[in-house]
NUVEXRO-90263 format. One record per residue: residue in one letter; x, y, z of N, C-alpha, C in turn. Coordinates in steps of 0.02 Angstrom, whole numbers, plus 50000, padded with zeros to 5 digits. Example, Ala and Ser with C-alpha at 12.3 -4.5 7.8 and 13.67 -1.06 7.14 Angstrom:
BEGIN
a506604971650390506154977550390506604983550390/s506424988850354506844994750357506455000250394/
This chain:
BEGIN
x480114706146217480754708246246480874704246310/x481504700246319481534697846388481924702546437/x481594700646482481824704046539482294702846590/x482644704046626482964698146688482644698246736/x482264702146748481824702846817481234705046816/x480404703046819480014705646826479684705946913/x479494713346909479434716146980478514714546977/x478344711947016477654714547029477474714847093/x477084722447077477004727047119477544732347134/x477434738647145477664744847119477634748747208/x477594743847243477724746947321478534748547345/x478454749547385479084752547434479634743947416/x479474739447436479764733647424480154734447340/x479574732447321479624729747226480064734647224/x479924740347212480144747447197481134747547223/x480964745547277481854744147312482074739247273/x481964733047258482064729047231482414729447155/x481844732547126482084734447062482364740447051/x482544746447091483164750547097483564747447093/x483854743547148484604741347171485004735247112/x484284731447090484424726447021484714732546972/x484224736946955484374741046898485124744046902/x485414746246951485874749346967486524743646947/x486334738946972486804732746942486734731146870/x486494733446836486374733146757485934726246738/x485544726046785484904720446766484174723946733/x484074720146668483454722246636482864722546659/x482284725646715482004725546745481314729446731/x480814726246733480064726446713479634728146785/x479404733046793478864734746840478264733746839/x477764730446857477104732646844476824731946916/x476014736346887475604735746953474904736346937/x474544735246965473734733646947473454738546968/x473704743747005473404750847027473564756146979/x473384759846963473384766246917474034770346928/x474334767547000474774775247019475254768947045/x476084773047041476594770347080476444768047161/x476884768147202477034767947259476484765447325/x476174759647302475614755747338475574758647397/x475294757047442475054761547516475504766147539/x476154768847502476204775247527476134779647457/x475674781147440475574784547399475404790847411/x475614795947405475384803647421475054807647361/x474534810547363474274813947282474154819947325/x474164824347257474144831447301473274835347285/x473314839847329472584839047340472404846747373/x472334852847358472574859247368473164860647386/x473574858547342474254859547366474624858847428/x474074852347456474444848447514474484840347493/x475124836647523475234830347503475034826547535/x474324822947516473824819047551473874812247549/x474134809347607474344800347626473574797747589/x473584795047532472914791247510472594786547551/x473184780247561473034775747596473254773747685/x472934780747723473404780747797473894783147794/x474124784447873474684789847896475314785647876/x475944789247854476464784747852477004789547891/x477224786547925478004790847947478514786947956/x479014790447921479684785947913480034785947979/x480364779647992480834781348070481204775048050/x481674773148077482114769748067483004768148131/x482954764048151483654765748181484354762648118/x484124761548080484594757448008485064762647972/x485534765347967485774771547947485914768847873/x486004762847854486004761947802485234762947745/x484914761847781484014762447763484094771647761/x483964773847805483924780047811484494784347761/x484984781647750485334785847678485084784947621/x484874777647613484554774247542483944778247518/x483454780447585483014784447557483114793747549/x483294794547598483874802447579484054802047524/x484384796947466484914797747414484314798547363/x483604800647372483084801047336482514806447338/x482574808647400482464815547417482584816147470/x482344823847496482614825147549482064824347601/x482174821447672481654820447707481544826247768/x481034830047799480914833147843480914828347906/x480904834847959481184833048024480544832148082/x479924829648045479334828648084479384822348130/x479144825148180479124819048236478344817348251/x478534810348273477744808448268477474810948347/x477074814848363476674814148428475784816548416/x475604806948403475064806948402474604810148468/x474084811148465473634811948528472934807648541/x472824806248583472044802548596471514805848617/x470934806348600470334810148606469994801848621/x469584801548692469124800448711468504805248743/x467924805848713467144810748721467654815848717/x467634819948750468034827948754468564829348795/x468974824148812469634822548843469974820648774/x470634823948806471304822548756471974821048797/x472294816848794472994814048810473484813248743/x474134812648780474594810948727474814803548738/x475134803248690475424796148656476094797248641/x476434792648652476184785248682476224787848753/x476054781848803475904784548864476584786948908/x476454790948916477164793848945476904800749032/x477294803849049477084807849101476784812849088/x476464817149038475964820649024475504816449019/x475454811348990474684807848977474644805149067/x475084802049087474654802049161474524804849211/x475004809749208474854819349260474064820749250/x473784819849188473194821649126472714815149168/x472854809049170472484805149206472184806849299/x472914806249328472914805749369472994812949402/x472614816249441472724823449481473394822349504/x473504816549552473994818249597474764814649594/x474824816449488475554809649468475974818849458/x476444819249476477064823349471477714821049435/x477684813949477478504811249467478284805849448/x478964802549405478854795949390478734788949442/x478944792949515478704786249568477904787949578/x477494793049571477064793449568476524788749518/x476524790349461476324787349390476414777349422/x477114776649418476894770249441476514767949502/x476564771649555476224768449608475424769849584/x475354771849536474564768149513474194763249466/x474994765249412475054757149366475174751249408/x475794750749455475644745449495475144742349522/x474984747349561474254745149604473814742749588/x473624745749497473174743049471473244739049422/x473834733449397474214728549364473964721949410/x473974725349501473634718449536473194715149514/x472564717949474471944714949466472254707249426/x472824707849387472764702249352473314698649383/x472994692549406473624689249419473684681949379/x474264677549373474264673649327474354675349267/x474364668049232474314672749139473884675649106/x473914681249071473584683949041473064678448991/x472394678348997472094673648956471774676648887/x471764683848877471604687048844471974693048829/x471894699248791472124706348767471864709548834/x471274710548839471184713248901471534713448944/x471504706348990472054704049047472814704849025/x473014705548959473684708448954473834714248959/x473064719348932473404724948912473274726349019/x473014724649041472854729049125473284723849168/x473734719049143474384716249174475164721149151/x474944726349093475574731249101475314737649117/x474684739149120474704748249114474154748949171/x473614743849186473054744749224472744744749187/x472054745549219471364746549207471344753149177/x471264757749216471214764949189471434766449111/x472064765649116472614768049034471984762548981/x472074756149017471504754148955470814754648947/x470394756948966469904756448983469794763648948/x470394769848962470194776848932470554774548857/x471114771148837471554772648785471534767348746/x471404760548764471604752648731471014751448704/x470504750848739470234744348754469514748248670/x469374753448686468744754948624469154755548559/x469744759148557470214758548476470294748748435/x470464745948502470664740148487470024735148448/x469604737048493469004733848477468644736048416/x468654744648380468514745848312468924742348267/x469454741248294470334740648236470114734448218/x470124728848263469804722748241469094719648251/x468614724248282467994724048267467714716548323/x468164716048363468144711148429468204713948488/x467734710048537467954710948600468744708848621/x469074715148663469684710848674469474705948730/x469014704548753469224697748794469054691848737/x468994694748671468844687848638469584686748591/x470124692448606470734693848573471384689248594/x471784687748564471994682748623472854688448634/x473094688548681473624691448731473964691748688/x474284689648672475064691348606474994698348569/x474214699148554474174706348491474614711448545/x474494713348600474874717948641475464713248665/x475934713148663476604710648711476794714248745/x476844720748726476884727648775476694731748750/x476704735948797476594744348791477024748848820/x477174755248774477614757148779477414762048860/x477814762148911477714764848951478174771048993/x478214776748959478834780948950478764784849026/x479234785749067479294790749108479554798949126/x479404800049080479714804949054479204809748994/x479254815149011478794821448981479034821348905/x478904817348864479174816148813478654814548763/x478394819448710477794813748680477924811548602/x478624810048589478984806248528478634799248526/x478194797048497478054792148470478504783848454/x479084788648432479504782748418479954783648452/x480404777648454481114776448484481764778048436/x481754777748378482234775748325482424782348323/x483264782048296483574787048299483504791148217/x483194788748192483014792748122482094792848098/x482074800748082481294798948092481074804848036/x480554805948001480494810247958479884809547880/x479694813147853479294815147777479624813947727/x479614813347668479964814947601479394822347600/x479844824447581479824833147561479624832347492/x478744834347459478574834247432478114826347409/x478334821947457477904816147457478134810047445/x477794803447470478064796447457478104795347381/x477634798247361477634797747282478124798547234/x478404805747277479174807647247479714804347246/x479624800447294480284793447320480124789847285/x479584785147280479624782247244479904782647164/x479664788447135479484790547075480324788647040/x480834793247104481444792447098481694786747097/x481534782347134481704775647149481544770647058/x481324773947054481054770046983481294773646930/x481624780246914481954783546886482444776946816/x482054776946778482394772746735482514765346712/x481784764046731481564756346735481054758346718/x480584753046661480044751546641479624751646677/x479104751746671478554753646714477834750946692/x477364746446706476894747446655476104746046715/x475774752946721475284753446758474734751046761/x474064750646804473524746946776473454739346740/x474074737046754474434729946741474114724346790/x473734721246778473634713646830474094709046810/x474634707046838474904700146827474704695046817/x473994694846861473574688046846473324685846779/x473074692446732472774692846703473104689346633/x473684688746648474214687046584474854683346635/x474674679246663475214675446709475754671246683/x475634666646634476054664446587476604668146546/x475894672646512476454679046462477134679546493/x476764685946588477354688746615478024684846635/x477534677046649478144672546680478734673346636/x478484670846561478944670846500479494676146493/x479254681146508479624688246474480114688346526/x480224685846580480884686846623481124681546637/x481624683146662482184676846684481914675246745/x481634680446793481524678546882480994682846891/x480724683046941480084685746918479944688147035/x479884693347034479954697847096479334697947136/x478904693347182478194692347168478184697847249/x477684702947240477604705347308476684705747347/x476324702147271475614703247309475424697347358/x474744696247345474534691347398474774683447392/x474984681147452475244673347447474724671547423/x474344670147439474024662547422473474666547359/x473674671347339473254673347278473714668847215/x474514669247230474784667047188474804660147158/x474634656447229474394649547211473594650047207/x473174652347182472674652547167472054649647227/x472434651447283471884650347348471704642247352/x472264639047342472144633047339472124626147397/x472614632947436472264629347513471754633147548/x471684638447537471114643047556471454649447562/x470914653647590471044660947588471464660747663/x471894667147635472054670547709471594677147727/x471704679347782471204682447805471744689547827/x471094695547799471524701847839470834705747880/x471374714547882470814719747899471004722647831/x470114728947846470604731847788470274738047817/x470434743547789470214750647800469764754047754/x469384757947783468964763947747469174770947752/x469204775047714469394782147725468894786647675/x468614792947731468254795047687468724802847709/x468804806547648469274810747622468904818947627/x468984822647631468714830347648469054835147648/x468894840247602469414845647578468934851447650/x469014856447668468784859047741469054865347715/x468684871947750468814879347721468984883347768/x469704881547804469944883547847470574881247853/x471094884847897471624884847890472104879047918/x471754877947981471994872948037471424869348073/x471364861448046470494858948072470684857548142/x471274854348166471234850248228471664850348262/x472404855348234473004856648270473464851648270/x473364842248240474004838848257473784835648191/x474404832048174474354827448106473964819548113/x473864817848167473534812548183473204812148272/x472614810448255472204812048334471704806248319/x471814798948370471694793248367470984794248420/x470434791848393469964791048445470004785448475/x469704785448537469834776848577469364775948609/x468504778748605468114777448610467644773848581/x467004771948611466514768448544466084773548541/x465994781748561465714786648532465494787748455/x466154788148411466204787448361466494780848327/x466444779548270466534772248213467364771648195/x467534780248194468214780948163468784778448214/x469274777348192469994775248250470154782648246/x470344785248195470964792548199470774796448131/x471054804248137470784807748073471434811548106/x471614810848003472464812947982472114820847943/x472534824747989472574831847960473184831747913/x473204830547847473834828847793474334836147824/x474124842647802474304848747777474834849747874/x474904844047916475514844347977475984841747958/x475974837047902476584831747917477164836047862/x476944842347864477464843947823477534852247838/x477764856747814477624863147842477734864947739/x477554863047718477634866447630477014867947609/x476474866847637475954870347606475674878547607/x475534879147586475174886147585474604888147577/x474274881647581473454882547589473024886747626/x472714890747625472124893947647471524885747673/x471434881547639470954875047667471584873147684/x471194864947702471494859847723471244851947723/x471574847847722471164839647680471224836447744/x470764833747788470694829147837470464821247820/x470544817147841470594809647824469974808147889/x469604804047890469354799347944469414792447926/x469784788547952469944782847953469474777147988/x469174774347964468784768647974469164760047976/x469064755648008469474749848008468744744947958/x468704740947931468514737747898468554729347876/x468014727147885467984719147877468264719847809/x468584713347799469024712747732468664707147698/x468374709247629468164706947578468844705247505/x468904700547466469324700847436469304707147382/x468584709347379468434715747334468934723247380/x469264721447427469414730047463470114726847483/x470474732847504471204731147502471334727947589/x471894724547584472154720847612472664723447665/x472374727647715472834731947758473224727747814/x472974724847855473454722247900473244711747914/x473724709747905473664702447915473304699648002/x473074692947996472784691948038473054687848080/x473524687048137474094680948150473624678248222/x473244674148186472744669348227473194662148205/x472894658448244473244650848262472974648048169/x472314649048152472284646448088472504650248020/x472654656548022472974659347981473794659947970/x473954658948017474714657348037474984651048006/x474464646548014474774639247994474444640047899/x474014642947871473884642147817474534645047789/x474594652047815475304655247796475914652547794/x476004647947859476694642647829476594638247784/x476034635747765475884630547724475994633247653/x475814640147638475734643747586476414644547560/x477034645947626477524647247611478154642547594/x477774636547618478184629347589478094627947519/x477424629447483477434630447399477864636547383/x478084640847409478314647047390479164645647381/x479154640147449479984640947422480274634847360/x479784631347340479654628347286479644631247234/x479514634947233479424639047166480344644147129/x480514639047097481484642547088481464648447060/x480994651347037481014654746970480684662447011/x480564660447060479894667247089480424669647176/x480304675247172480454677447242479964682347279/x479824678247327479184681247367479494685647414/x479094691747428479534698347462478594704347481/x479054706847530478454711847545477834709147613/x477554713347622476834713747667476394709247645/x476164708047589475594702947577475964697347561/x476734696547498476894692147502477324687247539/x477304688447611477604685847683477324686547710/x476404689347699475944688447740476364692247827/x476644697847817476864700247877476774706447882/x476554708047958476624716047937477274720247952/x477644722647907478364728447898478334733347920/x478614737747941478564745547961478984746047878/x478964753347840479234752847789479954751247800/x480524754847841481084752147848481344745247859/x480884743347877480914733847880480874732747802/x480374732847780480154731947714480804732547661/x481094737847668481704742147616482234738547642/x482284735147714482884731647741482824725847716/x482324721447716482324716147682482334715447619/x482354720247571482444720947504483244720647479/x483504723147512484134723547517484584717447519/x483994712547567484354708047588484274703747531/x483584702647477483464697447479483874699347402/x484204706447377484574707647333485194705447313/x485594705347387486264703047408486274696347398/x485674694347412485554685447413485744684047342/x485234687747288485234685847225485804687947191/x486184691547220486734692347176487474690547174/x487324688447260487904683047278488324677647247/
């Protein structure tokens, strides 16, 4: 059977992609090499709470066009993100704002307060920042990093930040104001009943075919469509032929718990080197629909990336950056293929980026 479009990969991207084709009356083929729809936001339920498989996801967006597109698929709850930080047996909020430094500092009240100690202590660095370190204590000080930056950063990528180079931080968010909203964006929220459900909808009437490797039959799939929707790894597609790119990836070890409420917030980031973990996601907050008596907690581990484990966040070092443009000069070579998504732009998306650029690269093709 030919197709006009084969999608691969069954994420938030692909998944947009081949909605908005389908809707235009294009013949459209899904597959994915994972067992289940909706790649890293996948939710499975798990005592009748909807458990993020792969990490926390929360939707936010200032795009009102994004934010209807996923509404027109379910309905989303009104959760706001306010993570918290646990260092040894201290807790602050996030992002840093005037409770987290009242919480630091005995004697911060007002916002001229709070700064006259970020200032003071921003002096230590003068000149350019030559490292993460010297960036992150050229905007917040010593203190904020030293309790909040400096041990998370160093599990996340498993480096000293003075061996990090300054760009990973460009800023930090530095709020004055008793406010502990996470985000800025004027739309923010859950799918009610799970990412899974969005997706599920999103695919409402398009082929589908699971447990699918593309690789495995690359020719075949090429054949069976007219254009072909590529969203996994760049340089997997050219067969690593200038070399590998490089990521992180994550570990999560999963725990059903016999109690009602383990930790009080939906996400509580450690930023010490006490413990191995970055953060542990209490699922059964990010939503208020459960009715559980237990509850499923996550501990999140950051992880050296083997090509055997998944591919969580890209690595934008001076030599991975340039393999990546190199990768992407065969890519736009290629007439027949459209590269899209997190692994295949080698970028990292917030999902509304992701669904925005789908859009775009739709309009393109149908122009």
């Amino acid at each position: 059977m030919k197709y006009d479009y084969l999608v691969v990969g069954a994420g938030l991207f692909g998944s947009t992609v081949a909605n908005r084709l389908h809707k235009e009356g294009k013949k459209v083929l899904v597959i994915d090499k994972r067992p289940n729809i909706a790649g890293n936001v996948y939710t499975e339920d798990i005592e009748g709470i909807h458990v993020h498989k792969y990490g926390a996801h929360i939707f936010h967006t200032d795009y009102k066009d994004v934010w209807d597109y996923v509404n027109s698929f379910v309905e989303f709850n009104r959760y706001t993100n306010s993570p918290v930080a646990r260092i040894g047996n201290e807790i602050y909020n996030m992002p840093f704002n005037m409770n987290t430094f009242s919480k630091i500092w005995d004697d911060v009240i007002t916002p001229e307060d709070a700064l006259r100690h970020i200032n003071e202590e921003k002096k230590e660095i003068t000149g350019e920042a030559k490292n993460l370190e010297e960036q992150a204590i050229s905007l917040v000080g010593r203190t904020i990093y030293e309790k909040l930056i400096k041990g998370y950063t160093e599990k996340q990528w498993n480096r000293s930040c003075t061996d990090l180079p300054a760009f990973i931080i460009k800023r930090l968010p530095v709020r004055l104001i008793y406010d502990n909203n996470y985000f800025n964006d004027k739309y923010q929220g859950i799918p009610i009943g799970g990412y899974t459900k969005l997706v599920e909808n999103m695919l409402d009437g398009i082929e589908v075919r699971l447990n699918t490797n593309y690789f495995d039959n690359k020719d075949e799939f090429n054949n069976m469509a007219d254009k072909i929707v590529y969203t996994g790894m760049l340089d997997e597609y050219f067969d690593f032929k200038l070399g590998r790119l490089e990521y992180r990836s994550l570990r999560f070890d999963t725990k059903i718990i016999d109690k009602e409420n383990y930790q009080g917030n939906a996400v509580i980031n450690y930023t010490g080197h006490e413990v191995d973990y970055t953060r542990v996601i209490e699922h059964k907050h990010f939503d208020n629909t459960s009715v559980s008596d237990k509850t499923v907690v996550t501990y999140e581990y950051p992880d050296d990336w083997t090509p055997e484990k998944e591919a969580y966040y890209v690595i934008n070092d001076d030599n991975n950056n340039k393999l990546a443009e190199d990768y992407r000069e065969l890519a736009d070579k290629e007439e027949k293929v459209i590269f899209g998504g997190r692994l295949a732009d080698y970028k990292y998306y917030d999902m509304d980026d992701v669904i925005k650029k789908a859009f775009e690269i739709v309009e393109k093709e149908l122009s």
